[in-house]
Structures are given as structure tokens and as C-alpha cells.
C-alpha positions in Angstrom: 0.0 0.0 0.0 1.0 3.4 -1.0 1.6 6.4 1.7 0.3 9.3 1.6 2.2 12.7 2.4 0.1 15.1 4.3 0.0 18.3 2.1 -1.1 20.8 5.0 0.7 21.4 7.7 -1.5 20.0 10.3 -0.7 16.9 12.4 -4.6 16.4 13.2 -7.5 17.5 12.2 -8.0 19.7 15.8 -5.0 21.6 14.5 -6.6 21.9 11.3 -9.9 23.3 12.5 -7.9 25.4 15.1 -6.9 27.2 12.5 -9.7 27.8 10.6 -11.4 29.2 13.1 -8.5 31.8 13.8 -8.9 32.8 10.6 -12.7 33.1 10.5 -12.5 35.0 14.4 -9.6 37.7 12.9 -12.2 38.1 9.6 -15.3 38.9 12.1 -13.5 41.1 14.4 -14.2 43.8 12.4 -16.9 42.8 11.6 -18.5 43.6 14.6 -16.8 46.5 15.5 -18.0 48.2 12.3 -21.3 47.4 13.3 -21.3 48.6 16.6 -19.7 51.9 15.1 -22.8 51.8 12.8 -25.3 51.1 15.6 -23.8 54.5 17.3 -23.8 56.2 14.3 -27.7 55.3 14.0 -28.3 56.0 17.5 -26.9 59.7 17.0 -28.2 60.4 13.4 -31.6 59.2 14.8 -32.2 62.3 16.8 -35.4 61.2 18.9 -37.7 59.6 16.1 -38.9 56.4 18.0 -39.0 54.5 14.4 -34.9 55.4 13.8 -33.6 54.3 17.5 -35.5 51.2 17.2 -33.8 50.4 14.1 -30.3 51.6 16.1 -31.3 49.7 19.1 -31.4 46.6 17.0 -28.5 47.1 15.1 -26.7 47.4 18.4 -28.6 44.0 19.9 -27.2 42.5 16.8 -23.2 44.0 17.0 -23.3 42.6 21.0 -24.9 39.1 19.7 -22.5 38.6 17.0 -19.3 40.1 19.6 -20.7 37.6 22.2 -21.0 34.4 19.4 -17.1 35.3 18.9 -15.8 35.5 22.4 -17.9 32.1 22.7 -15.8 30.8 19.7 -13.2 31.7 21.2 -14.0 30.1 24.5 -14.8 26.7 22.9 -11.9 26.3 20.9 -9.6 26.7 23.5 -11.7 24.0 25.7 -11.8 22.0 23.0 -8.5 22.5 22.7 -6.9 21.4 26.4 -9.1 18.5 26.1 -7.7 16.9 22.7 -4.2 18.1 24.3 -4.6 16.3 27.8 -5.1 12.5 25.6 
């Protein structure tokens, strides 16, 4: 039987995943912090119409969800993490 080299750099496919969701957290970063600059932007530009700050009040609902998903990420790889490490 013929071997196979391994053509990423990756030992395991924890590594591998690792990875891509370093890259995907650095992509979203700012992401979000545009968005909660946006949501600000709203809030002042809205200037007391009720219809306008809702709109800015979800915009920022949605910056904090999406900040909060990515600190989670973050969280959960790093478990995920120790634990494949301590086998």
C-alpha cells in the first residue's frame, strides 16, 4: 500500500480546525466593531424619532450578539483545545 504525504501542515484535524477558526475570528473582528460603530452612528443620526432608535437599538442588539458568538468561539476552541491536548 502506498503512503500518503500530508500536504497541509497540520498533524490532526484539531489543529486543522484550530486554524480555521483563527482565521474566521480575525475576519469577524471587524466585523463587529463596524457594526457597533454603525449602531452609534444610527443612535446619533436618529435624533429622537422612536422608528430610527429602534432600528439603532437593534443594530446594536445584533453587534453585541454577533461580539458575544465570537468571544464564545473563542471560549470553545480553546476547551476544545486542552481537552484533545490532555489525551
Amino acid at each position: 500500500m502506498e503512503n500518503f504525504d500530508n500536504p497541509l501542515k497540520f498533524p490532526n484535524i484539531s489543529e486543522l480546525l484550530v486554524a480555521v477558526l483563527n482565521v474566521v475570528i480575525i475576519m469577524a473582528t471587524p466585523i463587529v466593531i463596524f457594526y457597533l460603530i454603525y449602531a452609534g452612528f444610527l443612535y446619533v443620526t436618529a435624533r429622537g424619532n422612536p422608528e430610527k432608535i429602534k432600528v439603532a437599538s437593534q443594530a446594536l442588539l445584533y453587534g453585541v450578539i454577533g461580539g458575544v458568538i465570537l468571544i464564545g468561539a473563542v471560549a470553545i476552541t480553546q476547551i476544545v483545545q486542552n481537552v484533545v491536548n490532555a489525551f
